[in-house]
N, C-alpha and C positions, 0 to 999 in steps of 0.2 A: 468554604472558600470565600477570599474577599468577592465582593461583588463590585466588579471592573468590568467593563465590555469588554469583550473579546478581541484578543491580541494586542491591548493596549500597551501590556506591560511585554510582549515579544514571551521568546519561549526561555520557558524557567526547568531547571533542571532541579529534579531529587537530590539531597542529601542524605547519609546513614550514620547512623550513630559512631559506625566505626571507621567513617572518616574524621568525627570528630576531638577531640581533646579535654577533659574533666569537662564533660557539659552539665549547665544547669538551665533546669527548663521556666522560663519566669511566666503563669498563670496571670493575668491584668483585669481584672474585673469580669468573672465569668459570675457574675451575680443578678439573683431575681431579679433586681429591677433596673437592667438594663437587658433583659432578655424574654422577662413573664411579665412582667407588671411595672407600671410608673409611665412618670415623664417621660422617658426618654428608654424606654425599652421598645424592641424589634424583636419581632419573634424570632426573625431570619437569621438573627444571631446564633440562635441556636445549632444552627446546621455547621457549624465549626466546633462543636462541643466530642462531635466521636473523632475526626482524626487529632485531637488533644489527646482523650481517653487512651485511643492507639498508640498515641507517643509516650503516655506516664504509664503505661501496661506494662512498656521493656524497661522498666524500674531507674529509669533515671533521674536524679534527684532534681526536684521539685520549688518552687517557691512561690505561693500563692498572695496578690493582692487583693483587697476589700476593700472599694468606696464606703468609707465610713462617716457620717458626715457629723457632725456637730449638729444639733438642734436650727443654730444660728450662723450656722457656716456663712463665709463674705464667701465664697463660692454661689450661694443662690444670687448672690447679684449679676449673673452672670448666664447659668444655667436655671432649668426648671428646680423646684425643690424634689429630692432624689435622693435614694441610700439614705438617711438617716439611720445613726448607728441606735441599736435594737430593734427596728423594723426588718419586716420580713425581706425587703426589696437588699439589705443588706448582707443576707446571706447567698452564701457558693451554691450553685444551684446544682440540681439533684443526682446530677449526670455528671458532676464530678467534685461531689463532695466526696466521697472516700477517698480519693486523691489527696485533698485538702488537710497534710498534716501540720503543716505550718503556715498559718494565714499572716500576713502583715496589713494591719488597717491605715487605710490614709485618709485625710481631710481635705485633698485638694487631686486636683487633676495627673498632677507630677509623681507615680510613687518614688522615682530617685529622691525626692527630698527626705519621705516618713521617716520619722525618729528609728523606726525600726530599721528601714534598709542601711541605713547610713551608720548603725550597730552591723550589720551585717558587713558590711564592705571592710570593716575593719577588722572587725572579730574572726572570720571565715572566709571572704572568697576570693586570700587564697589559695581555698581548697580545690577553685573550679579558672576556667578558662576558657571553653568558646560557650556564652549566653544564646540560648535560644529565645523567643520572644513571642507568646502568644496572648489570647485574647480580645478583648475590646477598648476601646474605639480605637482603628486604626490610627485615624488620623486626630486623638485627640492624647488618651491616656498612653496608648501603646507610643505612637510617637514621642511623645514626651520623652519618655523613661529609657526608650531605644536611644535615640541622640544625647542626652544625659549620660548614658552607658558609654557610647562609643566614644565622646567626646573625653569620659573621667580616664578611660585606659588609655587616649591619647596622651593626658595631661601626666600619667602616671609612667608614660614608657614602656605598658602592660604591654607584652602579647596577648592576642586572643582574641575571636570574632564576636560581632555579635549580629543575629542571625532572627530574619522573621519567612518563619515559613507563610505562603501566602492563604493556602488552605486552612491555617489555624489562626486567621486574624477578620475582624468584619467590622465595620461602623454599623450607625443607626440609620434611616431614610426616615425625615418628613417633608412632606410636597412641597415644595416652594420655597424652604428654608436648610435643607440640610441632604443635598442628593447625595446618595451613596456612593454612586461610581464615579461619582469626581469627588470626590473625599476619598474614598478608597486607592484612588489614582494617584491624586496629589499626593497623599501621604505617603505612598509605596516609594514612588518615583525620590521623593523629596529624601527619603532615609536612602537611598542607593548611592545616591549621587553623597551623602555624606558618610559615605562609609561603611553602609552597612548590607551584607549581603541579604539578596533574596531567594528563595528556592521556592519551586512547589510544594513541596514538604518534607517533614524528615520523619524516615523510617527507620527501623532496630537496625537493619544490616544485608548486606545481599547476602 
């Protein structure tokens, strides 16, 4: 569950797969080293890793991100150095890598941009219509790519939602620089108010 103080975001209600419409579940950085190891890993990420697992169990299709970085990503000028692509920090971490049959690697914060998704958007989806949105950093990666979403099916005329359940998304906390529950807040709040719904989580079905 993100980690927000209590009733900040008011009361959030379940969603089930079979209220929804060709869903595709988008996976954002559930990688070692923002979870086991590195700059910018929190272990406490991890505790959003089984209601994922619960939601890719009811076989609904899948799309996995990878911070992948360049050696010399203009990213570090920004962030700690992190993910480096063949480093360990850069793989799906262990608790849902069998999940992970289609990884897309990105270089930067945004995966709306990677050369892969944006073959995607074209080629395939679409096959799919309401986006669900999980992962990390709430309020950095995940955001990004959720208002990128919501905004491209505005720009498109698309029907179709897109959706962060709130038990399947978490940022990082370090003291003094980067609090969790107000990142977690801000970012929740900030995607609601642009569009995009929020639930507790999403289950198979009543």
């Amino acid at each position: 569950m993100a980690r927000v103080h209590d009733q900040s975001l008011g009361i959030l209600e379940n969603k089930y797969l079979s209220q929804l419409h060709k869903p595709l579940v988008i996976v954002i950085d559930m990688v070692k080293g923002f979870v086991y190891e590195g700059a910018l890993h929190d272990a406490a990420i991890a505790d959003i890793a089984a209601p994922i697992r619960q939601l890719l169990d009811s076989g609904v299709s899948r799309i996995f991100f990878a911070d992948c970085h360049t050696d010399s990503a203009v990213e570090f000028a920004s962030y700690p150095k992190h993910c480096v692509k063949g480093t360990s920090e850069s793989e799906i971490i262990e608790e849902l890598k069998p999940y992970a049959e289609r990884i897309l690697e990105k270089n930067s914060t945004n995966g709306f941009i990677s050369d892969g998704w944006q073959d995607f958007l074209k080629d395939s989806l679409s096959d799919y219509e309401d986006i669900i949105v999980t992962g990390c950093c709430t309020d950095i990666c995940v955001m990004q790519f959720a208002l990128c979403m919501r905004t491209w099916l505005n720009d498109q005329n698309r029907s179709g939602r897109v959706i962060i359940p709130v038990d399947m998304v978490d940022t990082y906390h370090i003291d003094d620089i980067h609090d969790v529950n107000a990142c977690n807040l801000f970012a929740l709040n900030n995607m609601k108010m642009n569009g995009i719904e929020l639930c507790k989580t999403v289950e198979k079905g009543l």
